[in-house]
Structures are given as C-alpha cells and as structure tokens.
N, C-alpha and C positions, 0 to 999 in steps of 0.2 A: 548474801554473806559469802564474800569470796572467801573465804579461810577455810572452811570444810571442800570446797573443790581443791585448793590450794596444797592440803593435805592431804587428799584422797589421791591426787594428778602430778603431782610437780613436786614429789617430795626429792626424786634425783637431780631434780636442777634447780630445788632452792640451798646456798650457803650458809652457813651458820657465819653471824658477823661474830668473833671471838676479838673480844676488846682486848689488847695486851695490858698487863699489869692492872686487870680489875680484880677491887678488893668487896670484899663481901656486903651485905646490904646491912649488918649487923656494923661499920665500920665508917667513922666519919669521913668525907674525902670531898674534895675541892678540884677544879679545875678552870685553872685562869683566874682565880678569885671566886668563884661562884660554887655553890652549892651543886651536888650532884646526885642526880634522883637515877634509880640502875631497873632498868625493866627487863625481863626476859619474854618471850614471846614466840609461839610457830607463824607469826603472820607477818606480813610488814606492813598490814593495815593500822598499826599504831601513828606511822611516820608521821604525816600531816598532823593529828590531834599534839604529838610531843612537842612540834615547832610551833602551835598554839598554846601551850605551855607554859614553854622555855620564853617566850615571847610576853605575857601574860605576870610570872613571876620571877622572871630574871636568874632561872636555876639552867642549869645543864642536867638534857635528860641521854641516858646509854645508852640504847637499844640491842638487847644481843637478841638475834633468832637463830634459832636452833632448828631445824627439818621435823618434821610430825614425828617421823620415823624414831629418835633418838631425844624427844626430846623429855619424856618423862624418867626416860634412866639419865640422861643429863642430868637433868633438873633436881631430882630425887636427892643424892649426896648432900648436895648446894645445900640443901634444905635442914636436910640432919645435921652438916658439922657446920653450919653458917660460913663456911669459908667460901667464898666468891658468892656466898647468894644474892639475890636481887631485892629489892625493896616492896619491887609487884611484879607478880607474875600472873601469865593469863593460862585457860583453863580450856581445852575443848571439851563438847558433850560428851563425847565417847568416853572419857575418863573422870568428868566432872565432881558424880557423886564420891567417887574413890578417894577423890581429893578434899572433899567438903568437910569429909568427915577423919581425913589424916590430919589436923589439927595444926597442917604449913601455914595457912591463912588467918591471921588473925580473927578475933571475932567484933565481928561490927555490929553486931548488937547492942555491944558493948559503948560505955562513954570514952569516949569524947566521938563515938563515932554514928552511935543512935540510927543506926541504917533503918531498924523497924520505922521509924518516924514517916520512912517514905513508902511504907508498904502500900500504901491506898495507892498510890501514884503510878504503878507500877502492873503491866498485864499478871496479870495470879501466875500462870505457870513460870513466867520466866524470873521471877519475885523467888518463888517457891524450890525452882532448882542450884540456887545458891546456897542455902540451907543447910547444916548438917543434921545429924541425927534428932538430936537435942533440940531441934528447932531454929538454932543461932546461926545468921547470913555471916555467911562467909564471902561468898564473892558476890557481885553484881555486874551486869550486863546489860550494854544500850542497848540490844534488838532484839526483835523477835524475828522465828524464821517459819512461821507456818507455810504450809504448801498447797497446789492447786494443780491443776490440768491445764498445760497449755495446749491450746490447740490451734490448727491454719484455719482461718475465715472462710478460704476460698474452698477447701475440701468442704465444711461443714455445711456453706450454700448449697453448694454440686448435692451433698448426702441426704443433710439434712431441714433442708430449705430456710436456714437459719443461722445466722454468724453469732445468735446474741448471748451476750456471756449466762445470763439468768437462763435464758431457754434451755441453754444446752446444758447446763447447770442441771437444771431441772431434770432433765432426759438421764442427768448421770447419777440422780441422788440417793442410788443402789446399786449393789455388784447386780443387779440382773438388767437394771437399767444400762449400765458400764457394757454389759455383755448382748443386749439387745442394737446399742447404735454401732457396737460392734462389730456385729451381723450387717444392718448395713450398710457400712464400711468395704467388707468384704466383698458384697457382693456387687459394688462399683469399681472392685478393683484396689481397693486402697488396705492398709493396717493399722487396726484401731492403735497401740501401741510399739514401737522400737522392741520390747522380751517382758516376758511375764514377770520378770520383777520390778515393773514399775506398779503393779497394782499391791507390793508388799507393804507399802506406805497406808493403804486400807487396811489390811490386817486386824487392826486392832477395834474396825468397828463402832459403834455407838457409844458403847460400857469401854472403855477404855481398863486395861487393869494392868499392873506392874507384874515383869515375868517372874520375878519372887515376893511372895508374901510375908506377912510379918510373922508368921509360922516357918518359915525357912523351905518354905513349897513353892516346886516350880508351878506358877500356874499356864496352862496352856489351854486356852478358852476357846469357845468351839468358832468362834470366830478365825481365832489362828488356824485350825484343823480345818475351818472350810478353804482357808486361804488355798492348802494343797491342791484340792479341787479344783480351785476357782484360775489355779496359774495351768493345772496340770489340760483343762478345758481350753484355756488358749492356744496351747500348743497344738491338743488334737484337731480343734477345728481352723488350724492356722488364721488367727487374728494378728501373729506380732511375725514384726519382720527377722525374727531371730540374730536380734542383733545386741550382745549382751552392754551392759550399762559401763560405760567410757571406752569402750572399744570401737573403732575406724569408724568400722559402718554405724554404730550406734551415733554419732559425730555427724557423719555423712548426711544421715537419712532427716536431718532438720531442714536441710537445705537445697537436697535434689533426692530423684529417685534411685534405690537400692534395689539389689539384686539379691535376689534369695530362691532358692531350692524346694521346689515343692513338687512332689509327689514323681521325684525322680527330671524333672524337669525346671533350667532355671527361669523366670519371669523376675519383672523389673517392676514396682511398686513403688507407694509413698508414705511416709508414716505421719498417721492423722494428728497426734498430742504425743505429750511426755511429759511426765509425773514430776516435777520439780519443786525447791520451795522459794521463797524471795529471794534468794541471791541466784538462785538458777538462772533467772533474769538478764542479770549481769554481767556475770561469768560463766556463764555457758552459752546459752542462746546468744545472746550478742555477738559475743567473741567466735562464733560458728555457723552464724547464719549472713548471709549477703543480699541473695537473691529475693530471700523469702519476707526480710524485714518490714513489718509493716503489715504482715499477713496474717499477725498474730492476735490471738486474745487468750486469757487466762480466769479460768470457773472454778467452782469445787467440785468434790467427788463425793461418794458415799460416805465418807467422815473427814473431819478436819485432821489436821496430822502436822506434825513441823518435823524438821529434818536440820540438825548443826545448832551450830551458837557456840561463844566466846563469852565466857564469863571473866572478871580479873578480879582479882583481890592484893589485900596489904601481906608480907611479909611479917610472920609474930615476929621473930627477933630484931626487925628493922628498926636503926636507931633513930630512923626518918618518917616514921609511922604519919604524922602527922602532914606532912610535906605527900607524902605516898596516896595519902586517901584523898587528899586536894586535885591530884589527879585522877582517880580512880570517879572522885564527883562530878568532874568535870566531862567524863568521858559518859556518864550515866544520868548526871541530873542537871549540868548545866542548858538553860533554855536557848539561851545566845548560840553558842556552842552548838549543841543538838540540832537545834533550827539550819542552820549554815550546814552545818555535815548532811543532814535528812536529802536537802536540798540540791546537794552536791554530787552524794555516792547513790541516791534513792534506797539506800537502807531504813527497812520500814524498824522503827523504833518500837521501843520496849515501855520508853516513860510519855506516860498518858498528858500532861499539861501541856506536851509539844506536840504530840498526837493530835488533839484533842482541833489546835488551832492549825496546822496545815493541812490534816489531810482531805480534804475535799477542793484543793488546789493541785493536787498530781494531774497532770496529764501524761501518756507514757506512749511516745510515738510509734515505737517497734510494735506499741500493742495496738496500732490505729486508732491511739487517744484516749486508749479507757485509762480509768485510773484505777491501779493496780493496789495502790498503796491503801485506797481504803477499804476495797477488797480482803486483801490480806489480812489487816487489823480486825473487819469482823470473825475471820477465820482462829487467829489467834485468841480472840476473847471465846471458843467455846473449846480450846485447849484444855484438857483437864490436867488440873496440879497431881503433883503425889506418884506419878506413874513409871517415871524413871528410877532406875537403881543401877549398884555399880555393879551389875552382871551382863547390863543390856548389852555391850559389842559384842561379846564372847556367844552370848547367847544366839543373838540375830544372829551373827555368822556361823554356828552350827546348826541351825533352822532352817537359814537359808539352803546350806550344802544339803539337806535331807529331804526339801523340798525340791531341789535340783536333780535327786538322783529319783525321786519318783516322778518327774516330771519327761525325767527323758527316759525311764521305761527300767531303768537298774533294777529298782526294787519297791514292790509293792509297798501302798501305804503304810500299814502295819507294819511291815520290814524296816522302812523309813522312818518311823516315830519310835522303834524299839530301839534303830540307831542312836537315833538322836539323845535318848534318854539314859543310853549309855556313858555318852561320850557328856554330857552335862554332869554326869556322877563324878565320871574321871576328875575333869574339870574344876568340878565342885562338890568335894565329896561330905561338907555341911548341907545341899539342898538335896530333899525329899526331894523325888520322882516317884511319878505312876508304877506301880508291880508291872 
C-alpha cells in the first residue's frame, strides 16, 4: 500500500491537483457532454481504476489530491457547506474511525446500497473498520495490509543455517524468540533490526485490545508496558543498527553495510530484517534495494499486526450517489477489475472471491519466489476486528515519545509512563488514566 509511505515520505513533493471552477459533489455538472463523477483523495493510486471507469461507463471522473499533511482540514469545510465537495472521498487509517462516525459518508448499509450483503466476502478487520459507531459501513476498502518480517536469505544461512520462511518463522513466534536469533546475529557481527521501533508493530501481542475502552479508559496492557522493555533491551545490548525508521541510514542499511557507534568506537555492520506490511514491499524495499534483490524472503513475528489502508466512501449529500458507489464497487467488489489490478500492483486484497482464486499463483522474484501474497492473507485473517479507534495516532505517537526517552536513558520507566499519562489527559481530557 503505497499511500501510507506516500503520506508519511513525500508529503512535500506531492501537489494538490486544484481543478479550476469545480463545483461541489451536491451539484449537477457535465463535461463535453458526459457526466462528471468528482473524487478527492491523498494518493494518486486512484488514477488507473478512474480510466477503467470512465472507460467502462462513459462518465468523466476529477481527481483532486490534496498532501496528507492538509488534507483533512481541506476536506473538512467541503464537507459541512457542500460547496466544492466531492461525490467520494478516500479515508486513511490514521484518521479513519474519526470519519466513520462524522456522519460525511453516507451509510451503505442502507438501500439501494446494502453493503452488509457483502460482509461474508470481506477479511473481518478490514469489513469492520469502515463502520461507525452504530454499526452502519460507511466506507469500504480493496486491501488489506497486514505485516511481516522481512529478512536477507543469505544473513540467515550464514546465522541461522536456514533461509526458510516457516523456520525462521518459527524461531521468531515470541519477543524471546525475536531476541534469542537476535543474540545470534550479534554475535556474527550482524543487527537483528535497523532501531527498536520496528518491534512496536508487536506491542499489542496475542490479546489485541483497543487503547480506549468503551468506559472511556485508557487501556495500557502489559504487553504494551513490556514493549518498554523489550525496545529499551535492544538498545542496551546493541541488536539495532540505530538507525531511526525513514531516515538515510535506515534506507541505506537494506542494501549495504552501515556504520554505527558502539561503545565509543565506529564499526560497519548489516541489518538482518525490517518490520514492514504488504506495501513495504513495494514501496520501500524495491524502490531501495539494488544489490540485495532477490535476497529476500518475508515470515511472521510474535503476533500478526497490519499497518495503513485506504478506505473510500459515497458523499451524503451527493447528487450522484448512485453513479459514486458504482465506483466505489468497482474498486472493492468487482472480480474483473480486482483480478487485473491484484495482478498488476501485487496489492494483497481485502475481498475474498478474488482471493480465494489467485492466490496460490503469486510468485514474488525480489523474495526468491516465495509467495508473499498468500502469506500475507493468512496473516490478515487472524487480525482481530474492533481494535482500532479514533485516539489511535495521537496515542501511538505520545507512546511512542515516552518510550524513546526511557529507552535512551531521560527518564526512568515510571517517569515515562507518569509522562505519558499526563499528556494523554491534556489531550483528552474525556479518557480516564491510571492515578
């Protein structure tokens, strides 16, 4: 899923396309004769699916993209006065639940739209985070994006006398496991991981639970509380090449050897995996790696985990409702369609009847053949629903900072969680925290 790198990486050098004299999605409008369908969007992974389209039903579709950065205060106005709105707008996770349940989205549960119909068809989690409160699917979404461990083939012979994805699999299916091939790693010279925040994606464990409850309590599970631990333990026994996640050397170290500072002294190292989910693939690895292509393979960890997704839905006040969701089906339940795109971009899908019948036909050369995609798909089906809510960026990111200042020695755990509990009040001064 390139759109979560897209928006985390290149939010300064993507454009917002600003259509001149576009009128809102609530507003009949023609061009050249043909009907005109208006999408807004942070990605311009629409492009191709709209020219199948426009191609398909003979409309004009508009594409405006707006930067991650701007695009929910964009979007936001558009939405309240219907003036310039869109007919569909897309949705990233980071903000998703916020929106499901701001009531922009039409509800497709509803007729003539009957989304429930397709719930079987559909992986649970990514079914389940289109949803609002009340239960009623709001947006829907072709993919899913669960995650994995990729690692180099040729490090893991040398280490651990085995390239195989299930072995190593195996060897990783606990943080003590994660921290034993670790060890090593180490001691051939090598870095189990690029910085301790790539084992953040475990965090949450077996028991998955949502960081607010339906009591309005932060939960912080002791899984999260060992995370401290568990990141603060790589540092002291230097396992990661200290090299923070989209920074140079974190880039760098996919594809040759980095230098790093230890114990007053620099050495030059390689880093063994990195924590990624299906589009990392992609958009990362590919697009960074030369030398190493081909060296790769990709397993799971201590728990299953996804990372990103794009959800889109109908505009309530669109006068094109109808017209709007024929796209919106097509980019989510057509089999034609889906099939071709899967095939195309290697995004592992979300609806199961196209699942169902390609995937044990991936082969994935950068990963020396394996097939990632069915992979993945089993990772995804033990996703647990229900887990996300609209606190989760705000949260992780002050988690994360308090996990960072006891990791590099600021401040004692208990200093670090008193922080943290602080600034979540600030924040959110409806959610209970610990005394």
């Amino acid at each position: 899923m390139k759109k979560a790198f897209i928006s985390a990486m290149t939010i300064g050098a993507m454009t917002a396309t600003v259509l001149a004299g576009c009128t809102g999605g609530g507003e009949d409008t023609t061009s050249g004769g043909k009907e005109v369908l208006k999408i807004w969007s942070f990605t311009d992974e629409l492009k191709k699916p709209i020219k199948k389209f426009e191609e398909k039903n003979g409309v004009k579709v508009e594409l405006t993209i707006v930067p991650m950065a701007d695009y929910p205060t964009k979007l936001k106005p558009a939405l309240e006065s219907g003036v310039g709105a869109p007919d569909i707008f897309t949705g990233e996770i980071a903000f998703l639940k916020q929106w499901v349940d701001a009531g922009y989205w039409a509800n497709l549960s509803e007729k003539p739209f009957n989304a429930d119909d397709a719930a079987k068809d559909y992986i649970p989690y990514v079914f389940d985070m289109g949803k609002d409160k009340e239960g009623n699917v709001r947006a829907l979404s072709w993919q899913t994006t669960p995650g994995g461990i990729y690692y180099k083939r040729s490090i893991a012979k040398k280490v651990l006398g085995t390239d195989d994805p299930k072995k190593i699999g195996g060897m990783m299916n606990s943080m003590d496991g994660v921290f034993e091939v670790a060890d090593k790693m180490k001691q051939k010279g090598y870095k189990m991981f690029p910085d301790e925040g790539s084992i953040r994606w475990f965090v949450q464990g077996n028991d998955p639970q949502p960081w607010v409850n339906d009591k309005q309590e932060l939960v912080l599970t002791d899984a999260r509380k060992e995370y401290m631990d568990y990141a603060k333990e790589l540092r002291t026994k230097q396992y990661t090449a200290l090299a923070p996640e989209w920074s140079p050397s974190w880039y760098a170290g996919m594809d040759k050897p980095v230098k790093v500072k230890e114990n007053g002294k620099e050495i030059q190292t390689e880093v063994f995996s990195y924590v990624l989910p299906t589009w990392g693939l992609h958009s990362v690895l590919k697009e960074n790696v030369k030398k190493s292509a081909g060296d790769w393979a990709v397993t799971s960890g201590p728990s299953p985990y996804f990372w990103g997704g794009t959800w889109l839905g109908v505009y309530k006040d669109s006068k094109k409702q109808k017209l709007a969701y024929d796209f919106v089906k097509m980019m989510t339940q057509d089999e034609e369609f889906l099939t071709d795109w899967a095939k195309e971009t290697g995004d592992v899908l979300a609806f199961k009847p196209v699942t169902d019948k390609i995937k044990t036909n991936f082969k994935e050369d950068f990963l020396d053949g394996q097939n990632n995609y069915e992979f993945f798909l089993k990772q995804a089906d033990q996703i647990k629903p229900g887990i996300v809510t609209k606190y989760d960026q705000q949260l992780d990111t002050l988690y994360g900072a308090a996990v960072t200042e006891y990791v590099r020695g600021k401040k004692s755990k208990d200093e670090a969680l008193t922080e943290f509990y602080k600034k979540v009040k600030n924040a959110y001064p409806d959610v209970k925290v610990p005394e």
